[in-house]
N, C-alpha and C positions, 0 to 999 in steps of 0.2 A: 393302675391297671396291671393286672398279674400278667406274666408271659404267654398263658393258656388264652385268656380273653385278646392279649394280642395279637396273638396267631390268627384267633377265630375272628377277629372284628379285619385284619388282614384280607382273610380268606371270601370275608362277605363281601367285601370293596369290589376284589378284583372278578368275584361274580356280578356286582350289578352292573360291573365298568363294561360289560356285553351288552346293555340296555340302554346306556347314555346317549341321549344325540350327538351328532358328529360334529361338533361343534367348538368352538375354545376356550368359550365361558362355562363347559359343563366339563370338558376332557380337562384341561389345563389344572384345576380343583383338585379331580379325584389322582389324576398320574402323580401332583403336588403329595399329595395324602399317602398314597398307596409308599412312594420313595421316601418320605418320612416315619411309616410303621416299618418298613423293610430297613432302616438306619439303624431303630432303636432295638432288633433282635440282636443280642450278642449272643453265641453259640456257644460258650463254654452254660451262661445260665439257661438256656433252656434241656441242653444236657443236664442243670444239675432237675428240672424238673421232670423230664423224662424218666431221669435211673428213679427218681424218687419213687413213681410210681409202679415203675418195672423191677424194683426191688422190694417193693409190697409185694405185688403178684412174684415174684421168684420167679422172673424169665434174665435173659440175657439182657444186662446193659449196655445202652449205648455209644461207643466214642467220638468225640469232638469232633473227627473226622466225616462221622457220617452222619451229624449234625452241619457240617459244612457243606459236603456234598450234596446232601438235600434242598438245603437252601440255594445252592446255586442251579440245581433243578427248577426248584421254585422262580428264583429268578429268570432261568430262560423263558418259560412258562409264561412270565409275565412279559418280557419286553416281545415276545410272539402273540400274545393279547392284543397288544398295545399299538403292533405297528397293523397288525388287521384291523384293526378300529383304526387309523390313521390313512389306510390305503386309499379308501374312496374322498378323501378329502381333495376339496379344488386345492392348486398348490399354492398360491399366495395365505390361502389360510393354515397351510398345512408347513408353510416355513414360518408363516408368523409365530402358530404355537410352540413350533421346538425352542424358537429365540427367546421366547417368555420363559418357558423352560427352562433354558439355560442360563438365563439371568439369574435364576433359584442357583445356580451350582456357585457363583461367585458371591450373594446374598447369605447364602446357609452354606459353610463347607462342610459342616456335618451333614449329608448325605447319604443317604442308601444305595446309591448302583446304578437304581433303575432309571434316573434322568440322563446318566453317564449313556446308558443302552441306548436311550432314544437319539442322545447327539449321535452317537456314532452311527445307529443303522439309518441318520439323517445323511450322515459322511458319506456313507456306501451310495445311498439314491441320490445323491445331486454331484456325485463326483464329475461326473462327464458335463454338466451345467456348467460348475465352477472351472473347470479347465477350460472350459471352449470358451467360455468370458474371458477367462485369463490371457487366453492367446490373443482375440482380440484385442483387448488392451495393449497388450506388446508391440500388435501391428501399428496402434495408433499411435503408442511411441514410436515407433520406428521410422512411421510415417513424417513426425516431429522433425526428428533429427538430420533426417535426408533432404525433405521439402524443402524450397525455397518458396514462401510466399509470401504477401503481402500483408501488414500485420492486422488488418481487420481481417484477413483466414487464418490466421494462424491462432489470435484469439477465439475465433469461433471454432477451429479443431480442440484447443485447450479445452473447452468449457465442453465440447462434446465428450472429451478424455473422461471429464471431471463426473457428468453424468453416469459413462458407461463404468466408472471406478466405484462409484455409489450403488448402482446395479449390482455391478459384482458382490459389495459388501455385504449386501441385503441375504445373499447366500451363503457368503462367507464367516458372516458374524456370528452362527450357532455354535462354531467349531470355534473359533476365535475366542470364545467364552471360556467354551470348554477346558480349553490350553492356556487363560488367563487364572481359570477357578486351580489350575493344577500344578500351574509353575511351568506349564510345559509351552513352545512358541508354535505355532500354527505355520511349519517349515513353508507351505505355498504363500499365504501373506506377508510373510518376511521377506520371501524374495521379491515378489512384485514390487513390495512397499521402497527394497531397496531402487528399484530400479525407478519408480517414480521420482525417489531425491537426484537420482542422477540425473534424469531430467530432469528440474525442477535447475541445476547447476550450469544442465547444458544452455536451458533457452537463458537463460540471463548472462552467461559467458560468451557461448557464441552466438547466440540469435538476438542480443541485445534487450530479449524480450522481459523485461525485468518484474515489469508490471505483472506478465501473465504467469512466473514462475512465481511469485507472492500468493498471486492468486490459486493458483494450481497447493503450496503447500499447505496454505489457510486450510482449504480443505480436506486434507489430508489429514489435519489434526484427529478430525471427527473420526475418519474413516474409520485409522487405524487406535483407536482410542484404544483396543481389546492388546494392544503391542506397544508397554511404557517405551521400552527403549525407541521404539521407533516415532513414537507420539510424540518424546520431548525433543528428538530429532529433528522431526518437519515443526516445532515449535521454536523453536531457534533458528533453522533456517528461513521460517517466516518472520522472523523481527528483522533478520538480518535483511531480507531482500526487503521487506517494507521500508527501509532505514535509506535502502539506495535507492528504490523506486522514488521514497520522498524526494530525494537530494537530486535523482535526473528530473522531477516534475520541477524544482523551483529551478533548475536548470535552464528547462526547457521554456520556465516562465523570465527569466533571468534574460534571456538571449531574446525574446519578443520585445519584450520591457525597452532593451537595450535598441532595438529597432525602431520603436516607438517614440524612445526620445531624440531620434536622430531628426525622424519623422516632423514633431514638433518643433525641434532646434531649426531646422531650415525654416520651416515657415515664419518662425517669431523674426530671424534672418531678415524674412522679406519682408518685415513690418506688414506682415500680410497677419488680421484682427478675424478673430471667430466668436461668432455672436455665441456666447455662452450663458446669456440672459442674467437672469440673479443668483447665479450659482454660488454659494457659501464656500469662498477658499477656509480650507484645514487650520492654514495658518498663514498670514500673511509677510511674508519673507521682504517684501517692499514696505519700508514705512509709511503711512498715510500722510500726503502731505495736504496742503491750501487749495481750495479749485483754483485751475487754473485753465481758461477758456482755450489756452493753444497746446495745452498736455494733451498727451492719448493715452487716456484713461481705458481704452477696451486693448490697447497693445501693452499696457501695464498689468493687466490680469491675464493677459496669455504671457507673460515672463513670470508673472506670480504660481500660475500652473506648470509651465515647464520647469521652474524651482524646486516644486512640491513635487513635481515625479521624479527629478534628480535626486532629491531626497530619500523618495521611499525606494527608489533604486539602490543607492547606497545603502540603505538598512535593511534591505533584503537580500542584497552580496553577503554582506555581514555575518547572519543568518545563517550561512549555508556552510556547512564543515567540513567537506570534503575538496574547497580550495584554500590552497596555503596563503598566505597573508602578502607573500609578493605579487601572486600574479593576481591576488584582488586589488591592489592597486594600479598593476596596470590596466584592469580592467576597466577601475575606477578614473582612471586619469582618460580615460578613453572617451569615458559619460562626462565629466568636467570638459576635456576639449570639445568635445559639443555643443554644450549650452556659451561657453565662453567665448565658441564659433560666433554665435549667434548674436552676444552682445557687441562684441566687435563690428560686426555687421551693420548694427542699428546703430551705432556713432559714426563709423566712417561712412556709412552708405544714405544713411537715413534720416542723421543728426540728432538722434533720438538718446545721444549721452549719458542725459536723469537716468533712465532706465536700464543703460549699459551700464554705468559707474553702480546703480544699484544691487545690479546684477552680479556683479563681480565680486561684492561685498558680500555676498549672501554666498555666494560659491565660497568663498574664504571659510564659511563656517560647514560649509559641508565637507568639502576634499580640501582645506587648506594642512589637514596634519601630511599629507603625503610631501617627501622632503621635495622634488623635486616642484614641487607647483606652488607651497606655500610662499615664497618668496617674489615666484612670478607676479601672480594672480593678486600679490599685494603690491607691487610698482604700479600693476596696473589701473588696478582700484584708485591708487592716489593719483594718477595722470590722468584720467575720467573725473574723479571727482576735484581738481584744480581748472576745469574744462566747464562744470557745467553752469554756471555764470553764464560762459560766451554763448553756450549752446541755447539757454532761455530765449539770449536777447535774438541769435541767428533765429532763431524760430519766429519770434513776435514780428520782426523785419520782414519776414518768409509771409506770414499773415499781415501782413500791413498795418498791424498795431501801433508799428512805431517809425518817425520818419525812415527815408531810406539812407543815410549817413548819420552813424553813430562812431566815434572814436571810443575805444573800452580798454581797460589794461589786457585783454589777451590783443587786441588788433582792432585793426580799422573793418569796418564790413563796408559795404557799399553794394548798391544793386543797380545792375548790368539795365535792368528796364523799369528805374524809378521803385515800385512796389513790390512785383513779383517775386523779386528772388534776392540771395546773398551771397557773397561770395566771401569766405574765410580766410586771411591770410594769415593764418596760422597753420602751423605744419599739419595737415589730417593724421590722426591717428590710427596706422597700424601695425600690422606683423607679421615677417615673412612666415615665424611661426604658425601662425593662425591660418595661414594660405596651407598652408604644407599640410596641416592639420584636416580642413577639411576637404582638402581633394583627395588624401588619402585615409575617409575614414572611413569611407565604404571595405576597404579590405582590410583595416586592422579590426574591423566588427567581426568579417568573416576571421581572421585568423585568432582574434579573442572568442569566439565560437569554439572552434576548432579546440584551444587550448583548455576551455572550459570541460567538452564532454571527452579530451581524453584523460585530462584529470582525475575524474570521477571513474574515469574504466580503468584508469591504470592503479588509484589508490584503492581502488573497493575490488576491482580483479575480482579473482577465485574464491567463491564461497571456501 
């Protein structure tokens, strides 16, 4: 196409662009078209076709200059088209089209001018919008920062933050483009955006709220997508707090867990049986042994489950990176004197030894690497398991299976009332340990709490 028919196919556009519906599917097209023939005029050649013809006719030629000049006539001419055909538009459609627009400017850098015009005389009419959003926003940080409340408000302020930040963006993104297609930064979204990471710093330093500044930067990513430095910004500080947010959730699962097995340990203690039907243990940590009519076999599978949660307690301490390796095992020695509360229990209390002696063996393989317990926890094993002989026969005596005087290599039994009962004279098995253990293990949970989540604040600290 010659430069003449350029002009002129130019000139027809911007005449029918008075006749288009007001519309986005019709403007969008033609403003598209019109800013693409207006790129491809370059002014030194339509000078060189001007003098051409003005040097036929022997008038004055033209200079570059007032080929420039003109064109930029032209151009005002059009972006005053452009935005009268713009004015009666409802504004959701009329911010929608500038955005599409200005997606063309970061799409196509080669450009004509006149999508540059529309962002900016979009800059002029929503300025007072985007500032008045923006101040809100502020306030509702500020709000943030001051407030004390409770974290189901403070979540739901976040998420109203996060909304009205989306809002703003909606306005803010044509200019945003603009300043992306140009090299240049959108100086208003820079700043909010910085002040956002500071929040984002503050709730999770001092409002603890970890979860909600993860969340608050996640979104951010999108917002500010049109601003790399500030996108890869809130993208790194979102792995980073997701990383902690993980580490306080298995924390916080950590410290239940650990209450739970306390939970269970006293009751297996009291040989007190929970009908768990035919529930498929994971793994059975007790060997299967022979029926045997005077076992208790349902107090065997609640020591088989209290095992199996000891277990997956330990491997989900393990798990967790933000505790160093000493205070996991005091943690862990914590969980150990629990259940080992409990087998002790069942032998000196209950004469339930099989099950304590097997207990203890199974603890051997969970927490026996910790130096202090490995050694214990295996005296004790073999003084249960040289025990449980006598413990069978006390039992079948206890049920009347078997006369009431039996002589055995651990001792004599005898019963006080012929059948009913037995009496051991063998030393009972316990430990001043094991006492001490569990009277005070209600508060070494709370101060292994304690040491858990300042751990985590103090080694993860300061973004």
């Amino acid at each position: 196409m010659s430069y003449s028919d350029q002009i002129s196919t130019l000139n027809i556009l911007i005449y029918n662009f008075a006749f288009l519906p007001v519309r986005t599917s019709t403007l969008q097209p033609a403003i598209e078209e019109i800013d693409k023939l207006f790129a491809d005029i370059k002014p030194e050649e339509v000078q060189k076709v001007i003098n051409s013809a003005r040097k036929k006719a022997k008038v004055v030629e033209v200079t570059e200059n007032d080929i420039i000049r003109e064109l930029n006539r032209k151009r005002t001419e059009i972006r005053q088209m452009i935005a009268e055909k713009m004015t009666p538009m409802p504004e959701d459609d009329y911010i929608n089209l500038v955005t599409q627009l200005a997606k063309t400017l970061v799409t196509n850098p080669e450009h004509g001018g006149i999508i540059d015009d529309v962002v900016d005389q979009y800059e002029i009419r929503m300025h007072d919008q985007i500032e008045k959003k923006g101040e809100d926003i502020r306030h509702s940080i500020s709000i943030l920062r001051n407030t004390s409340c409770a974290e189901a408000t403070l979540n739901y302020k976040v998420d109203e933050l996060i909304r009205d930040v989306r809002a703003w963006d909606v306005l803010a993104q044509p200019i945003q483009l603009k300043g992306q297609s140009s090299g240049l930064t959108h100086e208003i979204s820079r700043q909010l955006g910085q002040e956002l990471q500071q929040l984002s710093v503050f709730l999770h330093n001092e409002k603890n709220a970890t979860a909600a500044a993860a969340r608050l930067t996640k979104e951010m990513q999108s917002v500010f997508a049109e601003l790399p430095e500030l996108a890869t910004s809130f993208t790194e500080a979102h792995n980073t707090l997701s990383r902690l947010r993980d580490e306080q959730e298995s924390v916080a699962g950590l410290t239940k867990d650990l209450d739970n097995l306390k939970e269970e340990a006293e009751r297996v203690g009291r040989a007190e049986v929970v009908d768990r039907g035919r529930i498929a243990m994971a793994s059975d940590l007790i060997e299967d042994v022979a029926y045997d009519p005077d076992f208790n076999y349902g107090l065997q599978k609640d020591a088989n489950y209290l095992l199996n949660h000891a277990s997956d307690f330990n491997q989900k301490l393990d798990r967790i990176t933000s505790i160093d390796a000493e205070t996991k095992n005091k943690i862990r020695t914590v969980a150990c004197m629990m259940v080992r509360g409990a087998a002790i229990k069942l032998h000196n209390e209950h004469n339930e030894t099989e099950i304590a002696a097997d207990m203890l063996s199974s603890l051997m393989h969970i927490f026996g690497d910790i130096p202090e317990l490995g050694g214990q926890l295996r005296n004790e094993q073999r003084t249960l398991e040289n025990m449980k002989d006598a413990a069978k026969l006390n039992r079948a005596i206890k049920n009347g299976r078997i006369p009431a005087s039996i002589r055995t290599s651990n001792g004599i039994y005898s019963s006080s009332t012929g059948t009913g009962s037995a009496t051991r004279s063998y030393s009972s098995y316990s430990s001043s340990k094991s006492k001490s253990s569990s009277s005070g293990i209600g508060s070494i949970i709370g101060f292994i709490v304690f040491i858990i989540f300042a751990l985590v604040s103090s080694s993860n600290g300061m973004l």
